[in-house]
C-alpha positions as CSV (number, residue, x, y, z in Angstrom):
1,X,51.1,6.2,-101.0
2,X,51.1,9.3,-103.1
3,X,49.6,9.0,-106.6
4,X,50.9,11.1,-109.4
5,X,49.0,11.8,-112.3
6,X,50.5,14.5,-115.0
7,X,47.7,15.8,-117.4
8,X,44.9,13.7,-115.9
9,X,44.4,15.3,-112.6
10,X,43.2,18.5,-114.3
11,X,40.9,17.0,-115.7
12,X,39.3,14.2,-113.5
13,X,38.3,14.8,-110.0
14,X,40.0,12.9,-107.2
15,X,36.6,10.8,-106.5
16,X,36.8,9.8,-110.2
17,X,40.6,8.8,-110.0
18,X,40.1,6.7,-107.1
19,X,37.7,4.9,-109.1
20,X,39.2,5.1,-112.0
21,X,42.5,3.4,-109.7
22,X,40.1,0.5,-108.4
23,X,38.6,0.2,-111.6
24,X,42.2,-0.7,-113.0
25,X,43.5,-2.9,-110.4
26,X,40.5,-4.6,-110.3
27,X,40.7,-5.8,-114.4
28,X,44.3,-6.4,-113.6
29,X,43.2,-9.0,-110.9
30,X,40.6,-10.4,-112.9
31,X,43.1,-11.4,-115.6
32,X,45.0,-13.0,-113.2
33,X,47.9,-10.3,-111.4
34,X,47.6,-11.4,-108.1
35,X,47.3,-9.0,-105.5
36,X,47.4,-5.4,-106.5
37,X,48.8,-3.5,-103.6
38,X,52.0,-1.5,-102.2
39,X,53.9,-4.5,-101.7
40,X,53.2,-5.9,-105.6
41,X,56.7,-6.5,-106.5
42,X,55.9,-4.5,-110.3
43,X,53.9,-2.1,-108.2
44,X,56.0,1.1,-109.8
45,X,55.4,-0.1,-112.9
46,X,52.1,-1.0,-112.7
47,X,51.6,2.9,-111.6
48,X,53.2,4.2,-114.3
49,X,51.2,2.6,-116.7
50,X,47.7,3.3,-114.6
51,X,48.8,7.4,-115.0
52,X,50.0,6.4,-118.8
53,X,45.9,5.3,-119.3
54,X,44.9,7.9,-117.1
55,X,47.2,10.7,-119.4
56,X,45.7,8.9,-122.7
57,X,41.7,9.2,-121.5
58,X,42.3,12.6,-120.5
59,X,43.8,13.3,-123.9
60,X,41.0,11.6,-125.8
61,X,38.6,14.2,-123.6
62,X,40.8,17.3,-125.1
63,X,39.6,16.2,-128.7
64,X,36.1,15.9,-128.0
């Protein structure tokens, strides 16, 4: 699986994205998506919108 993140992986370390990744799919499961994985059939969208959040927190860092 290749993950591809725009503005956000200049600014957040692989380490952090991977947690940052689990962090996500695991609030997604707790509100009741079931079974976050490859084979997910929104599984594109659901990682566009994990490197849309990821984009938007690495934006909020540029105005700090």
């Amino acid at each position: 699986m290749t993950i591809k993140v725009k503005f956000a992986e200049a600014r957040m370390s692989d380490g952090n994205f991977i947690n940052f990744q689990d962090d996500f799919y695991n609030l997604l499961e707790k509100y009741g998506v079931k079974d976050v994985d490859g084979d997910h059939v929104h599984f594109d969208e659901i990682c566009k919108k994990r490197d849309e959040l990821a984009d938007f927190i690495a934006g909020l860092h540029l105005d700090q």
